[in-house]
N, CA, C and O atoms as CSV, one atom per row, in Angstrom:
chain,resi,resn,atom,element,x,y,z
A,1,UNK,N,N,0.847,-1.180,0.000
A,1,UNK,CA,C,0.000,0.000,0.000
A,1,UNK,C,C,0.889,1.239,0.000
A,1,UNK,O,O,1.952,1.315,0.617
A,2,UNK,N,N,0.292,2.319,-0.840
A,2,UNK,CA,C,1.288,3.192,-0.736
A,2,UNK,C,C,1.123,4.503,0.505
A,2,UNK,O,O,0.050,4.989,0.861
A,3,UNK,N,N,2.102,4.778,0.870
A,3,UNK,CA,C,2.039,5.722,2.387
A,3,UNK,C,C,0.881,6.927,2.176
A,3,UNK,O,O,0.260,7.415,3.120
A,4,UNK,N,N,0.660,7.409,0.449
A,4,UNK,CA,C,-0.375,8.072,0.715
A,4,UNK,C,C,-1.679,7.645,-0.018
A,4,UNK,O,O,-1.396,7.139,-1.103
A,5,UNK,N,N,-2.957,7.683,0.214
A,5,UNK,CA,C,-4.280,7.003,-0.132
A,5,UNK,C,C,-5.492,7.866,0.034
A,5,UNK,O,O,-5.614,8.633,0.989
A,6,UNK,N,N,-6.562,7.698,-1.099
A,6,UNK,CA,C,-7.458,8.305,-0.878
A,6,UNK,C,C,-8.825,8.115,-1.049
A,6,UNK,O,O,-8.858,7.269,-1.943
A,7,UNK,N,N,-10.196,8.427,-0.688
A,7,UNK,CA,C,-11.376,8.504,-0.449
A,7,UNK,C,C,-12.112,9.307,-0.964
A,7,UNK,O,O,-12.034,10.452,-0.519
A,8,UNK,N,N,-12.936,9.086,-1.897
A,8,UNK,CA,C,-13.636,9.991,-2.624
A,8,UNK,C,C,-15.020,9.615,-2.629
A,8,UNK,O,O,-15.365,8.794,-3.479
A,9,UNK,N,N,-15.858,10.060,-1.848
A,9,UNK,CA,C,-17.243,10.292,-1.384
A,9,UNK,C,C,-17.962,11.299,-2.220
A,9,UNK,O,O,-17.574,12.465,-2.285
A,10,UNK,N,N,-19.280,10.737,-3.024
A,10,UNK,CA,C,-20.193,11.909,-4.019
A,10,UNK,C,C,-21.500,12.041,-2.580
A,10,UNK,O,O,-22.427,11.299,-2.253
A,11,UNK,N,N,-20.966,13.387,-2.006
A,11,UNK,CA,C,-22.042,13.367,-0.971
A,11,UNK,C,C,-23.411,14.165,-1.599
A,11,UNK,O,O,-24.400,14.165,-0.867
A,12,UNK,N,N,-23.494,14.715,-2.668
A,12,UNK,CA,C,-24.694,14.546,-3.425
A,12,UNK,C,C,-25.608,13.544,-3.943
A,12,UNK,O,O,-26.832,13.491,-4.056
A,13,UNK,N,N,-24.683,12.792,-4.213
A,13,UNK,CA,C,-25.365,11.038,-4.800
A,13,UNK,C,C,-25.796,10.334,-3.645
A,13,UNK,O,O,-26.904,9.805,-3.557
A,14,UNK,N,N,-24.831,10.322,-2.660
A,14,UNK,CA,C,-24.841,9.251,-1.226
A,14,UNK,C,C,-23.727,8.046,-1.844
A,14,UNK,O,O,-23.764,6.834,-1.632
A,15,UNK,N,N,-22.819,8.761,-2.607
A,15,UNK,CA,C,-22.264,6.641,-2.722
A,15,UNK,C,C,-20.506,7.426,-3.422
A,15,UNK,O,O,-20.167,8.448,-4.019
A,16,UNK,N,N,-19.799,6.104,-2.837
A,16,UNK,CA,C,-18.372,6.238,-3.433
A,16,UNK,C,C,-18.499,7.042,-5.085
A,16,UNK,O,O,-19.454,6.841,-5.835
A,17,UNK,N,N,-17.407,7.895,-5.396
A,17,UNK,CA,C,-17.198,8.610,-6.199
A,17,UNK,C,C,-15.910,7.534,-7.157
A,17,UNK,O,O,-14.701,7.630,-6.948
A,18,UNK,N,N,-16.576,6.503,-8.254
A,18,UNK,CA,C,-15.713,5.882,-9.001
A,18,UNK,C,C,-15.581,6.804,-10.090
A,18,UNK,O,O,-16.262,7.721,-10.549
A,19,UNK,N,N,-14.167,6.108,-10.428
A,19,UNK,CA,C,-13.554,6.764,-11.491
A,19,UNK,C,C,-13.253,8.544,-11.537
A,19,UNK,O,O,-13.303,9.435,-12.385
A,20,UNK,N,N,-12.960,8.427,-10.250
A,20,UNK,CA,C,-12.089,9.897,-9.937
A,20,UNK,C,C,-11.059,10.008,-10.432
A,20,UNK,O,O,-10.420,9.171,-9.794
A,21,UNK,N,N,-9.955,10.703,-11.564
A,21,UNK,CA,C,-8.238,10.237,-11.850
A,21,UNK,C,C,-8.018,11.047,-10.636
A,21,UNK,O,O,-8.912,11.694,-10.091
A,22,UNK,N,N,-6.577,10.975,-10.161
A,22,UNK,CA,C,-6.182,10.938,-8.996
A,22,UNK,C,C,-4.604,11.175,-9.078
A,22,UNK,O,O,-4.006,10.139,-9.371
A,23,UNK,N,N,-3.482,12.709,-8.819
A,23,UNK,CA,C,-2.706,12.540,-9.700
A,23,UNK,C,C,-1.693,13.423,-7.773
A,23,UNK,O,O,-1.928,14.398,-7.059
A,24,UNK,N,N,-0.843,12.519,-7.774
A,24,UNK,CA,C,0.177,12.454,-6.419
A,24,UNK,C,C,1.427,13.265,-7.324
A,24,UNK,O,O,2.006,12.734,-8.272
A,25,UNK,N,N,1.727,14.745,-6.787
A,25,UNK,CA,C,2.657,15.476,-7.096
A,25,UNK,C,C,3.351,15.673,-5.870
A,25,UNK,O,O,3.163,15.304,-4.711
A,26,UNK,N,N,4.477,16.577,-6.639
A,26,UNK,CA,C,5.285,17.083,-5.307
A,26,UNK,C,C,5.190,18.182,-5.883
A,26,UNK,O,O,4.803,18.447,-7.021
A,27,UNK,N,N,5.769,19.198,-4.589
A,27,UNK,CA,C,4.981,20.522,-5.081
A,27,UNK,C,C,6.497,21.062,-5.042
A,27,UNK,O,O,6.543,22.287,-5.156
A,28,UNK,N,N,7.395,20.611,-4.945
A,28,UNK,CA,C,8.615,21.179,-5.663
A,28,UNK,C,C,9.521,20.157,-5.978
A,28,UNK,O,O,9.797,19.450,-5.009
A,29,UNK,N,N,10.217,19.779,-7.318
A,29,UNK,CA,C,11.176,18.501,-7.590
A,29,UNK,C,C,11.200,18.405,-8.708
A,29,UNK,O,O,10.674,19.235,-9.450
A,30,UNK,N,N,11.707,17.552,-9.040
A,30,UNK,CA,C,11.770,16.696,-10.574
A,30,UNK,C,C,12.003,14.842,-10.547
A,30,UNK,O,O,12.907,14.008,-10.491
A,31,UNK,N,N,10.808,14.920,-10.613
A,31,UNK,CA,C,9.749,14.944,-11.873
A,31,UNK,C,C,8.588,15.537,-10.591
A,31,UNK,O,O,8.586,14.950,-9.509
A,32,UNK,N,N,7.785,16.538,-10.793
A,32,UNK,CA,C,7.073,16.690,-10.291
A,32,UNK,C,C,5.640,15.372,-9.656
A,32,UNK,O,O,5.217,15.082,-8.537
A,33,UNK,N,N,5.330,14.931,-10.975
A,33,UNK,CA,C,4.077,14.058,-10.913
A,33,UNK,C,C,4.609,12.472,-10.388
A,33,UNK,O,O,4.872,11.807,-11.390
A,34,UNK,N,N,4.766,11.938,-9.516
A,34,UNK,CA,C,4.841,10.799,-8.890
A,34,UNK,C,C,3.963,9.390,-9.476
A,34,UNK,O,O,4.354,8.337,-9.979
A,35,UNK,N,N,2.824,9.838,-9.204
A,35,UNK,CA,C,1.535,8.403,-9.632
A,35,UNK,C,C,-0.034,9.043,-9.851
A,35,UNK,O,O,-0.660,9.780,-9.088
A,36,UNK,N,N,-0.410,8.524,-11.089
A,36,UNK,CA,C,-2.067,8.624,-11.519
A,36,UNK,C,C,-2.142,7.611,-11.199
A,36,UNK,O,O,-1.424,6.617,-11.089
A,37,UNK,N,N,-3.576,8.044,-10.958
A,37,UNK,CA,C,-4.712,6.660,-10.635
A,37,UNK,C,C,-6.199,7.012,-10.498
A,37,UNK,O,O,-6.654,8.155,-10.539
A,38,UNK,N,N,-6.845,5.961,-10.343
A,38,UNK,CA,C,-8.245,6.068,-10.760
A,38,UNK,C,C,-9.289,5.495,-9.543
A,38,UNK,O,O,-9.117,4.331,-9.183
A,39,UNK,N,N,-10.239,6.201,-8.979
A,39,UNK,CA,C,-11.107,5.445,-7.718
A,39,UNK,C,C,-11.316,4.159,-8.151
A,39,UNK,O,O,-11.615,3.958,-9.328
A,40,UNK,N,N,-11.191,3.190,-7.303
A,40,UNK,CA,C,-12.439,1.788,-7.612
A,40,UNK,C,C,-13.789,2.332,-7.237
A,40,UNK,O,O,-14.314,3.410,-6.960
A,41,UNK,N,N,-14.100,1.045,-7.365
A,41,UNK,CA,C,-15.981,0.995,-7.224
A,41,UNK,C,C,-16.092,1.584,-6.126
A,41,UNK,O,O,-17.068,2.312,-6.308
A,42,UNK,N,N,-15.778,1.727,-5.231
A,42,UNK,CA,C,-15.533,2.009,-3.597
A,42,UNK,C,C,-14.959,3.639,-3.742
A,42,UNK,O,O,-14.866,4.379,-2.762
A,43,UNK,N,N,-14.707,3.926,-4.709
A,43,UNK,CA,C,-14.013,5.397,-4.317
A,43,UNK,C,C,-12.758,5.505,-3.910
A,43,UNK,O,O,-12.364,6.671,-3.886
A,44,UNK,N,N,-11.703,4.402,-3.459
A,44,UNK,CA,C,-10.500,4.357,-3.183
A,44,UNK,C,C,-9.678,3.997,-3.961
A,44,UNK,O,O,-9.750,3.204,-4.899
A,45,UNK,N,N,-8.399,4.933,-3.342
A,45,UNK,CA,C,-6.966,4.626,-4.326
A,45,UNK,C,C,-6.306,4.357,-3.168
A,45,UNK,O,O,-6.112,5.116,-2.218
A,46,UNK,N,N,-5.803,2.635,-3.387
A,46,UNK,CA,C,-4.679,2.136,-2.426
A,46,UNK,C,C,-3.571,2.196,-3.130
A,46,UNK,O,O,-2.527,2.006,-2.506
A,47,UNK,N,N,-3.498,2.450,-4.486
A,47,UNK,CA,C,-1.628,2.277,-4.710
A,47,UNK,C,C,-1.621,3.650,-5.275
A,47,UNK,O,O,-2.086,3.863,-6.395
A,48,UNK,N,N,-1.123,4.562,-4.557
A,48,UNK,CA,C,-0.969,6.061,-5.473
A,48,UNK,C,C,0.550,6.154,-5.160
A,48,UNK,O,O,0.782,6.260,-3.956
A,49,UNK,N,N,1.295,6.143,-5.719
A,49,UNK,CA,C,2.676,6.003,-5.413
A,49,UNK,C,C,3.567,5.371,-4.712
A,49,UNK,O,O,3.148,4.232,-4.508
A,50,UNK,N,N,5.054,5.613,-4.025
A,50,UNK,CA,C,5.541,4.940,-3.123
A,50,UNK,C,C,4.845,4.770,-1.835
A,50,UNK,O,O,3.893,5.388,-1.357
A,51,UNK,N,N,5.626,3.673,-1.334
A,51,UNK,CA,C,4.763,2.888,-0.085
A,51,UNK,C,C,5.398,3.781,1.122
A,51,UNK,O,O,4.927,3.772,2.260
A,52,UNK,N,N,6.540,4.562,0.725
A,52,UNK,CA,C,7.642,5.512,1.539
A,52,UNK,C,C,8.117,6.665,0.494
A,52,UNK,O,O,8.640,6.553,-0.615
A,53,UNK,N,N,7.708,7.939,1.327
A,53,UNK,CA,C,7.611,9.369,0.214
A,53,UNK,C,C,9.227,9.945,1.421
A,53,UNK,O,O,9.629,9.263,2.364
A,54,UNK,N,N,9.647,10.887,1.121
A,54,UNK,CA,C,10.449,11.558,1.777
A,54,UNK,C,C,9.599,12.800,1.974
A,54,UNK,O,O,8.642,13.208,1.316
A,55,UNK,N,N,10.370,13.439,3.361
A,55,UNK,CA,C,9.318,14.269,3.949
A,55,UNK,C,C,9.860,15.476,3.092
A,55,UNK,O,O,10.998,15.887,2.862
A,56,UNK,N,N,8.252,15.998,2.606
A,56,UNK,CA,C,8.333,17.177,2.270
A,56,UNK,C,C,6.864,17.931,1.744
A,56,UNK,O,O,6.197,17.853,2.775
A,57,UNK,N,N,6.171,18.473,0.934
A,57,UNK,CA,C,4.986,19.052,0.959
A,57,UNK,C,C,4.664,18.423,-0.879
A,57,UNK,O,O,5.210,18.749,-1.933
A,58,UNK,N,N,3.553,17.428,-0.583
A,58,UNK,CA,C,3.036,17.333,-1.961
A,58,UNK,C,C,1.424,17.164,-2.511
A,58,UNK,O,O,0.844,16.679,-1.540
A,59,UNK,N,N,0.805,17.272,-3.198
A,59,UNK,CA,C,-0.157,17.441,-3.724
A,59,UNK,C,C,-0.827,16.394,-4.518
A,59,UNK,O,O,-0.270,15.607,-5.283
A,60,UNK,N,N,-2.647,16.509,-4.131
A,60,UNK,CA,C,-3.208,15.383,-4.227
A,60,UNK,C,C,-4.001,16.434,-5.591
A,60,UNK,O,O,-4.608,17.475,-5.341
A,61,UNK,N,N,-3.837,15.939,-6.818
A,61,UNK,CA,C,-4.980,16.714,-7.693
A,61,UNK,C,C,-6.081,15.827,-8.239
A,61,UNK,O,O,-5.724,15.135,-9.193
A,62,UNK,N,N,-7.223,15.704,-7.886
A,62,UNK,CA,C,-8.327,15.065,-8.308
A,62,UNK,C,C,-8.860,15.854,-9.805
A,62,UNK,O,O,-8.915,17.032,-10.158
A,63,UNK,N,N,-9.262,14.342,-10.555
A,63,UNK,CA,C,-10.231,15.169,-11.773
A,63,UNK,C,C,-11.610,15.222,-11.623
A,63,UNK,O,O,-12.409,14.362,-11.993
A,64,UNK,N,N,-11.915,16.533,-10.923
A,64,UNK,CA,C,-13.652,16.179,-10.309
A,64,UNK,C,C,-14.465,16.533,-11.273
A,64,UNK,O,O,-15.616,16.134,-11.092
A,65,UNK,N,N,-14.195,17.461,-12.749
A,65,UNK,CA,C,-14.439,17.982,-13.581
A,65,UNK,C,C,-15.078,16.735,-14.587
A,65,UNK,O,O,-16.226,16.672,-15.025
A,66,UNK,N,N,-13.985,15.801,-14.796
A,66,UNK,CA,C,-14.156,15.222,-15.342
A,66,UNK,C,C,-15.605,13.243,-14.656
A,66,UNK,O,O,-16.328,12.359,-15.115
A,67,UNK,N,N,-15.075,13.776,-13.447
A,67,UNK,CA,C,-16.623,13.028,-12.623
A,67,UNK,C,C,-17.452,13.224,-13.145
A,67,UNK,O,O,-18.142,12.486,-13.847
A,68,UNK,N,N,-17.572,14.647,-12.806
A,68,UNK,CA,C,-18.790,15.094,-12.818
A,68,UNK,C,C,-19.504,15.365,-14.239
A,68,UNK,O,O,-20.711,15.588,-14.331
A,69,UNK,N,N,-18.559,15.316,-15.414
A,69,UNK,CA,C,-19.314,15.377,-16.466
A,69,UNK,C,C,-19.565,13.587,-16.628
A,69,UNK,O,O,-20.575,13.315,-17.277
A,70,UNK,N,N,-18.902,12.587,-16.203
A,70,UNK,CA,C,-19.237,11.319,-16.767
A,70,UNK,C,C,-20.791,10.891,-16.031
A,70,UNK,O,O,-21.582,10.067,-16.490
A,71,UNK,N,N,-20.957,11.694,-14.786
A,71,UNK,CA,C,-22.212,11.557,-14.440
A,71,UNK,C,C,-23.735,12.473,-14.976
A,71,UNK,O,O,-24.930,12.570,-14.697
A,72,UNK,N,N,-22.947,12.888,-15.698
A,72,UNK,CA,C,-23.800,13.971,-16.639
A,72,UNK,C,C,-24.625,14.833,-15.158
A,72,UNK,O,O,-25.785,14.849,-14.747
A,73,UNK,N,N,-23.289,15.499,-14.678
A,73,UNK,CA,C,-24.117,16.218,-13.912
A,73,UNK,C,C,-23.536,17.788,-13.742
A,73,UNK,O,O,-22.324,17.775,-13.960
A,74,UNK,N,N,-23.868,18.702,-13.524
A,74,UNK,CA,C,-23.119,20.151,-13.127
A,74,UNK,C,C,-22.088,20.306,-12.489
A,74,UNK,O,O,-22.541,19.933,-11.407
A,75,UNK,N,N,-20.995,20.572,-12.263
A,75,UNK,CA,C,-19.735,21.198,-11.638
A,75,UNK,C,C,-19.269,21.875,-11.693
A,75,UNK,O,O,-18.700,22.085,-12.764
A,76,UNK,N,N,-19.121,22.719,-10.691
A,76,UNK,CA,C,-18.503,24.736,-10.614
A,76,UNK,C,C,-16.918,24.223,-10.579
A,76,UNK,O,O,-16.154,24.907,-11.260
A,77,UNK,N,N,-16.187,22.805,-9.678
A,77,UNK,CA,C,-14.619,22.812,-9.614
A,77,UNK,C,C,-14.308,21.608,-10.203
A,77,UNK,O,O,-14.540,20.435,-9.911
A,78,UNK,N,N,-13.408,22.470,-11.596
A,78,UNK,CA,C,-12.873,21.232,-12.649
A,78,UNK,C,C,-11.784,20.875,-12.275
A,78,UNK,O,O,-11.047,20.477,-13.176
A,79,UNK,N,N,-11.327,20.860,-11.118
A,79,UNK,CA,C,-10.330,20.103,-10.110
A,79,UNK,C,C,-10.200,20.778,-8.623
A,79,UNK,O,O,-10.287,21.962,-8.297
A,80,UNK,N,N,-9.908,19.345,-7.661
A,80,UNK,CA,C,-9.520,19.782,-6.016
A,80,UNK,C,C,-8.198,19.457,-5.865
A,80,UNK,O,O,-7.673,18.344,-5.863
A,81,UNK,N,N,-7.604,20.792,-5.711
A,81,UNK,CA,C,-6.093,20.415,-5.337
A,81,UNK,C,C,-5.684,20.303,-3.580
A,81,UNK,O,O,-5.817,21.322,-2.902
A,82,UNK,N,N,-5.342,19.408,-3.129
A,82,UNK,CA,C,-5.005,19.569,-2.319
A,82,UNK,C,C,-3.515,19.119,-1.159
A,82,UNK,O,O,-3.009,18.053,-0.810
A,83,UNK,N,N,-3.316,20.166,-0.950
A,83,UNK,CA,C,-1.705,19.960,-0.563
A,83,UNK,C,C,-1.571,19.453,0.854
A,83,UNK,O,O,-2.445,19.830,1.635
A,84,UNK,N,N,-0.648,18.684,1.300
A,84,UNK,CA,C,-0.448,17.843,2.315
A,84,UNK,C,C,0.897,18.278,2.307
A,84,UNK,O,O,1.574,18.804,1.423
A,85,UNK,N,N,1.215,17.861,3.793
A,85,UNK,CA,C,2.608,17.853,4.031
A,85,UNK,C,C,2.931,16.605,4.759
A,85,UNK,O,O,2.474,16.346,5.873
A,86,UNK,N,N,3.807,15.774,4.031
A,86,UNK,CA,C,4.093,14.565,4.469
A,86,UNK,C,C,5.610,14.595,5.271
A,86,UNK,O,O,6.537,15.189,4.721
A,87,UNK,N,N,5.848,13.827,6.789
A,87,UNK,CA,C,6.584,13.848,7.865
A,87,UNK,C,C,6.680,12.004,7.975
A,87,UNK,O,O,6.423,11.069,7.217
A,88,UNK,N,N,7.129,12.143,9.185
A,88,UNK,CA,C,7.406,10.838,9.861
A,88,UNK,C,C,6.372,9.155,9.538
A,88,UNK,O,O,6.582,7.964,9.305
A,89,UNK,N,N,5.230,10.112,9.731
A,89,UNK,CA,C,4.034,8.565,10.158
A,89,UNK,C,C,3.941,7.870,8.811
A,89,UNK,O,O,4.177,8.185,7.645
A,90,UNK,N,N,3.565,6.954,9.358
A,90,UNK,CA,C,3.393,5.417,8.064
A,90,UNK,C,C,2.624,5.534,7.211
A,90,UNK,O,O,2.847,4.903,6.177
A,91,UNK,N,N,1.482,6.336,7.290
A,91,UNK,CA,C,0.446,6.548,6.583
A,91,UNK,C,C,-0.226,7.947,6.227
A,91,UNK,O,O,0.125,8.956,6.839
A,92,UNK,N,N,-1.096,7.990,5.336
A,92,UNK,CA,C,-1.566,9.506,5.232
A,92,UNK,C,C,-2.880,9.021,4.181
A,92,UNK,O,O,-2.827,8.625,3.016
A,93,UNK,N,N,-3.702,9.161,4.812
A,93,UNK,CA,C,-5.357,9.080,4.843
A,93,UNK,C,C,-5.928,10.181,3.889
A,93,UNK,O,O,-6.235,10.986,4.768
A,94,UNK,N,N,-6.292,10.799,2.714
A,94,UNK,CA,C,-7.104,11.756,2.193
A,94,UNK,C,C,-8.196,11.929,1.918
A,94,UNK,O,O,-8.368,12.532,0.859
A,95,UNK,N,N,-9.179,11.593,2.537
A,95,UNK,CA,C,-10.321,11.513,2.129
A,95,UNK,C,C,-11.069,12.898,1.215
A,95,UNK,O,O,-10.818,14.048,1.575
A,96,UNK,N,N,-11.830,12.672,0.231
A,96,UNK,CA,C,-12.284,14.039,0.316
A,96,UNK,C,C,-14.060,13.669,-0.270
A,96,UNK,O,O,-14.455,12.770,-1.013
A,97,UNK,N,N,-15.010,15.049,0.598
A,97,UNK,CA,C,-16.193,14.631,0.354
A,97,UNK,C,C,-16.681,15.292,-0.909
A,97,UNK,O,O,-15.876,16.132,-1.310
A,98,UNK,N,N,-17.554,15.191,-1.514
A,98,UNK,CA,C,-17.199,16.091,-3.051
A,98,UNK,C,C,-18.808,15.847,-3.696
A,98,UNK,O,O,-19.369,14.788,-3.977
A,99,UNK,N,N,-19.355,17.438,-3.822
A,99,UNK,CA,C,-20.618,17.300,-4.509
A,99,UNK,C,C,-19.827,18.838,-5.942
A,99,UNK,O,O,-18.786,19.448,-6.187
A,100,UNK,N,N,-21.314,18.702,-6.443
A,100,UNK,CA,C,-21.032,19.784,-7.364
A,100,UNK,C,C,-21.019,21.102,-7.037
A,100,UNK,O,O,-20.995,21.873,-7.997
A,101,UNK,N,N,-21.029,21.640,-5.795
A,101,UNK,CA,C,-20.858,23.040,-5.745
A,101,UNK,C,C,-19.719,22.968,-4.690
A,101,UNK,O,O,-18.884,23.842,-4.926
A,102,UNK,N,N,-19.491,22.406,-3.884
A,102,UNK,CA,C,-18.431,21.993,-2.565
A,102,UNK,C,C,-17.367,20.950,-2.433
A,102,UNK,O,O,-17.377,20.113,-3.336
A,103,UNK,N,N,-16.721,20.854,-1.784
A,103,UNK,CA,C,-15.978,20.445,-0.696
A,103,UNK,C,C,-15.349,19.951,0.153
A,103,UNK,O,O,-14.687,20.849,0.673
A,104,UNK,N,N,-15.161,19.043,0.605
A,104,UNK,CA,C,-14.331,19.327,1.899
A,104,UNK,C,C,-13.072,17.918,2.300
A,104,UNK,O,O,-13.063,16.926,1.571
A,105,UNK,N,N,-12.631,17.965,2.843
A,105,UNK,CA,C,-11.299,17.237,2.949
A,105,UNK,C,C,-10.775,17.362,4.469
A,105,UNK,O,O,-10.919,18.338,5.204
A,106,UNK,N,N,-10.008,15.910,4.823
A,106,UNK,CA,C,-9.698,15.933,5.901
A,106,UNK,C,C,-8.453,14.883,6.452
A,106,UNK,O,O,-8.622,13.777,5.937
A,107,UNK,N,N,-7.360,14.911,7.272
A,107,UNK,CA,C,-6.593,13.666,7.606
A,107,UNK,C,C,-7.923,12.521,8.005
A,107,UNK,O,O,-8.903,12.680,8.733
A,108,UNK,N,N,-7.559,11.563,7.346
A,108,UNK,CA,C,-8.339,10.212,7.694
A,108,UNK,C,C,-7.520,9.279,8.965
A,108,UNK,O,O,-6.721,9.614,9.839
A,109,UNK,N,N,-8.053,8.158,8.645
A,109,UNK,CA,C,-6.982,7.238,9.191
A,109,UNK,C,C,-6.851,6.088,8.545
A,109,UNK,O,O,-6.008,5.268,8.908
């Protein structure tokens, strides 16, 4: 499993958000982009890159734009970027909850 993972909830629908792409950067380096990937049925990405990142600040960019048009539905944000800063611990949890006008994100476990 890789040290960072994520959760993508359509809290408009009520149900896992499949086929989210899912794109693990670093927000300063070379090669910037680390690992794409795509929700399962479930909304989760267990292999998004290394299983061990070195500490430093990198970025989770979801394609919600592109969700949300495969559900033929409205969306104001054609992507959620969101930056983390990765340290010591084994793991790093991203969940994020995601309708078409909102939001929101949080450390999981």
């Amino acid at each position: 499993m890789s040290q960072v993972t994520t959760h993508v909830l359509d809290t408009a629908r009520g149900c896992p958000a499949a086929g989210v792409v899912v794109v693990l950067e670093q927000a300063v380096g070379d090669p910037p982009i680390l690992a794409t990937a795509t929700t399962d049925e479930m909304g989760r990405v267990f292999d998004l890159g290394a299983d061990r990142l070195e500490p430093g600040v990198y970025r989770l960019r979801f394609n919600t734009g592109g969700y949300f048009a495969d559900q033929a539905m409205p969306g104001f944000f054609p992507e959620v970027l969101v930056s983390i800063e990765v340290g010591s611990a084994d793991h790093y949890h991203v969940p994020l909850l995601l309708s078409p006008f909102g939001y929101s994100t949080y450390r999981g476990s």
